[in-house]
C-alpha positions, 0 to 999 in steps of 0.5 A: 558510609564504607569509609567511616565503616571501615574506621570503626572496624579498624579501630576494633581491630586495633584494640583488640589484636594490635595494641597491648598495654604497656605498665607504668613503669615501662618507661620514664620520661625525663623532662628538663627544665630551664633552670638545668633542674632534672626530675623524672616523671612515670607516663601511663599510656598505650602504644602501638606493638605492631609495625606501621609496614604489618599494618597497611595491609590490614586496613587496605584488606579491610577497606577493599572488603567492605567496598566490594560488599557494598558494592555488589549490593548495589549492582544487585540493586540496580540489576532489579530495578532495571529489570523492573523498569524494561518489564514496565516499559513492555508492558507500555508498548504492548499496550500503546503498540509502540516500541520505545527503546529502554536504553535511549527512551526513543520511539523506535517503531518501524512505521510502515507505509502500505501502498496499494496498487491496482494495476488494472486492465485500463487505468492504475490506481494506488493507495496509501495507509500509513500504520498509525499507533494512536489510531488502529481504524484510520483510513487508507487515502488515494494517491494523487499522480503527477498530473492530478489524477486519482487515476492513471491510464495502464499504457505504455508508450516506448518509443525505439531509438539507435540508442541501446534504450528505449525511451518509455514513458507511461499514464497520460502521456502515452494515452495522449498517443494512444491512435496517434502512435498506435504502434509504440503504444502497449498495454502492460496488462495484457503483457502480465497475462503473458498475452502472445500478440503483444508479448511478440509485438513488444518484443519486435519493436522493443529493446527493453524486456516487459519486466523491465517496463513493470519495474519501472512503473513500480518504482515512479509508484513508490517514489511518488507516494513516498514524496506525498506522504513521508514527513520527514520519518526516518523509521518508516518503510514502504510495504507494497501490496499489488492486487491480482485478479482471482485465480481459479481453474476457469481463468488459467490466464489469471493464474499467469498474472499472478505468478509474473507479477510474482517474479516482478516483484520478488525481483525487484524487491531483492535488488533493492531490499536495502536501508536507503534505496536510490529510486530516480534520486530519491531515498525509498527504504522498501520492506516488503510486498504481498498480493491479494485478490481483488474481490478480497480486497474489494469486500474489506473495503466495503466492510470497512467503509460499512457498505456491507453490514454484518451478517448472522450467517456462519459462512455467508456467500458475497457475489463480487461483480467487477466492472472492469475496463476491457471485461467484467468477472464475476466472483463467488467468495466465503466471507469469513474465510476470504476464499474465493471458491469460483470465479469466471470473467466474459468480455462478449458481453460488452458491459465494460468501461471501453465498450461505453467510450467505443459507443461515444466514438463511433457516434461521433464518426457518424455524425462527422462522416455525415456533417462532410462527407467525403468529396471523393475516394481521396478526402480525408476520414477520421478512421485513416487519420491517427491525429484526428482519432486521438482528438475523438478520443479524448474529447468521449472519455470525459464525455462518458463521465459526464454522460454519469450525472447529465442526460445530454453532453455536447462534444465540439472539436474545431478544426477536426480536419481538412478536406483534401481538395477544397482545403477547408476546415471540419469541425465536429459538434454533436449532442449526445443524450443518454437515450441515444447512447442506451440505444447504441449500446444495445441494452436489451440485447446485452441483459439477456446475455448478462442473465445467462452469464449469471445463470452459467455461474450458479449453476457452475459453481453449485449456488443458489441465488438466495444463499448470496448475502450481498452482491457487491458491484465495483468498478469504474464503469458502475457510475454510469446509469446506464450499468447500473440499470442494466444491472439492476434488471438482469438481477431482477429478471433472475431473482426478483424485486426483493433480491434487488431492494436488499441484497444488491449493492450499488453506489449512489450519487454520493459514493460513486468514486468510492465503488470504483476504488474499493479494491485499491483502497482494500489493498492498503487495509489487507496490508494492514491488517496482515502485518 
């Protein structure tokens, strides 16, 4: 189109400022014929009165004018239809939450994969919940170990050595030597509590530093979620979310736990805040961290999962009752603010996962102890045999569990031990009935404590029992029925039938693993939800 333009425009041109007539009788034409025969003949016509060399620059002047013109037009053209186009495509990734890009059309969303990590007093728990952009409501899922486990046991067991390292291990192995290798064994809750027993313990016999052990943890953590559940997604990074016990100016050791874990993670986070980070051999690309409480967590758990329907009150209150391995703490939150205005934590009571697994020992210890008494001051006893103490143990912890759902269990351990004159074996076997447990773990006896533990808290922190929305009990011990009746009565001792009926919340037989991973799986929605 610019070339036939710039034709018609040259003709123009030449017509009118480069051509001039020329009379007929300018010039004469003289043509020859064969026969030698001349005669003349007038030819009217028009020439050229410019030069060829004057008039090149006209027509090259003329043709780069009109391409330049047409030419800006066109890029003006498609700078606003570009812009048009990324003001759509904006507008599509607002509204389907992804992030295609206008120059290659490719998805380039940053799909983040939430871990939560509830490294408890007794066992770590983690979760996972990748950010979905079809799906805003989908559920965060719990994070099997390597041993099949929804939950791993919170030991350490670090064995020294004349090597400049230590050999740590952590999970089921070093519960396996719990009493076995009693003085290898430590407990990194305790160590994130700066606790000064073991703290001194692990740092006489341990050429590795606490953090060093937390951090390790952390890494066979991250990169056993990320092998689960990656798929092979490139734009995809791991937000870690650690979970910490409430703080408040009744529980400075909580405030300790929450700023070493802090530091842990701030540090580790900082040396390995990278595109492709190399953990143990595989690529683990690390975002971010952040904490939340546990009864934060634990209620947008439950209000996720409907345990907690919603409430017409402007600010209401929801007592969180954390039944705990090693203690039980008791937290007072505002719903709709996520505060946490009070909080206190008693392990005398003795309602806890640990007192439950003592009881089931000591039980078997009796039995044993009047099965084959001991022949003289030499034989052996369970109490002075690691070995045999680690074959009770593992032998009362599934035995609690089952004790949750059966009113008897049997526990049989051939070959327990040996007497030490006559050399025969000793076995156990020995039934025990839920009764018989309630009586050991002296119920009556705990609930007038329990009741006065409430009462201490409501008066403390300037509550009325009927100002409490709900009461939300989680845990790994609240599966037992025998917890949860002892519960059950202590509420009602202090505010009645009708506050146990309607405002109490305990799990049934179909939901029971999920009030005891209500804070893990709330660590993986808080992350979510924060993003």
């Amino acid at each position: 189109f610019a070339l036939c333009r710039s034709r018609m425009l040259f003709r123009r041109a030449a017509k009118t400022l480069s051509m001039r007539a020329i009379s007929p009788s300018s010039y004469c034409f003289v043509e020859r014929g064969i026969d030698g025969l001349s005669s003349s003949s007038v030819s009217s016509r028009y020439f050229h009165g410019t030069k060829r060399k004057e008039i090149v620059p006209l027509v090259v002047a003329a043709l780069g004018a009109v391409a330049v013109r047409y030419s800006y037009r066109a890029v003006v053209g498609m700078q606003k239809d570009w812009e048009e186009y990324e003001d759509l495509l904006s507008e599509y990734n607002e509204v389907h939450n992804t992030n295609i890009s206008s120059e290659t059309g490719k998805d380039e969303t940053i799909n983040r994969m939430y871990v939560g990590i509830d490294l408890g007093s007794v066992n770590v728990r983690v979760s996972h919940l990748t950010s979905s952009n079809s799906n805003k409501e989908s559920s965060p899922e719990i994070v099997i170990d390597s041993n099949g486990g929804r939950s791993t046991p919170n030991v350490v067991h670090c064995n020294s050595s004349n090597s400049e390292e230590d050999a740590v291990v952590w999970g089921r192995y070093a519960d396996a030597k719990l009493y076995e290798q009693a003085s290898h064994i430590y407990h990194p809750h305790l160590l994130l509590h700066q606790d000064e027993q073991e703290k001194a313990r692990f740092q006489s016999k341990s050429k590795s530093s606490s953090k060093l052990v937390i951090q390790s943890m952390l890494s066979d953590i991250l990169q056993n979620t990320w092998n689960q559940f990656n798929n092979n997604n490139n734009n995809r990074r791991v937000h870690a979310i650690l979970t910490h016990p409430p703080s408040y100016q009744h529980q400075p050791s909580s405030s300790v736990y929450q700023e070493e874990c802090q530091r842990i993670l701030s540090n580790y986070f900082q040396n390995n805040y990278t595109d492709d980070v190399d953990i143990d051999g595989d690529i683990v690309p690390l975002d971010d961290y952040t904490m939340v409480s546990e009864p934060i967590a634990a209620i947008l758990a439950a209000q996720h999962y409907n345990l907690i329907p919603p409430s017409s009150e402007k600010d209401p209150i929801i007592m969180v009752l954390d039944i705990g391995g090693r203690n039980m703490t008791l937290s007072m939150v505002h719903k709709n603010t996520e505060e946490v205005y009070f909080t206190r934590s008693s392990e005398d009571i003795g309602i806890h996962g640990n007192a439950l697994i003592t009881e089931v020992m000591n039980i078997c210890q009796e039995q044993f102890q009047q099965d084959h008494p001991p022949s003289n001051k030499d034989s052996i006893s369970i109490p002075l045999d690691g070995m045999a103490m680690q074959r009770v143990y593992d032998a009362a912890c599934p035995a609690v569990l089952e004790l949750s759902n059966q009113k008897r269990v049997d526990i049989n351990i051939p070959y327990l031990s040996m007497d030490s004159i006559t050399r025969t074996p000793q076995h156990l076997l020995v039934g025990i009935g839920q009764l018989l447990l309630e009586q050991k773990f002296s119920q009556k006896q705990k609930q007038q404590k329990l009741v006065q533990f409430l009462l201490d808290t409501l008066t403390e922190s300037n509550t009325n029992p009927f100002q409490i929305q709900h009461v939300l009990v989680h845990g790994g011990p609240v599966a037992s029925p025998m917890i949860q009746k002892l519960i059950q009565q202590s509420f009602s001792q202090l505010a009645g039938e009708s506050f146990v009926q309607e405002r109490l919340l305990l799990p049934d037989h179909k939901n029971t693993t999920l009030f005891q991973e209500l804070v893990v799986l709330g660590a993986a929605l808080y992350g979510n939800k924060k993003k």
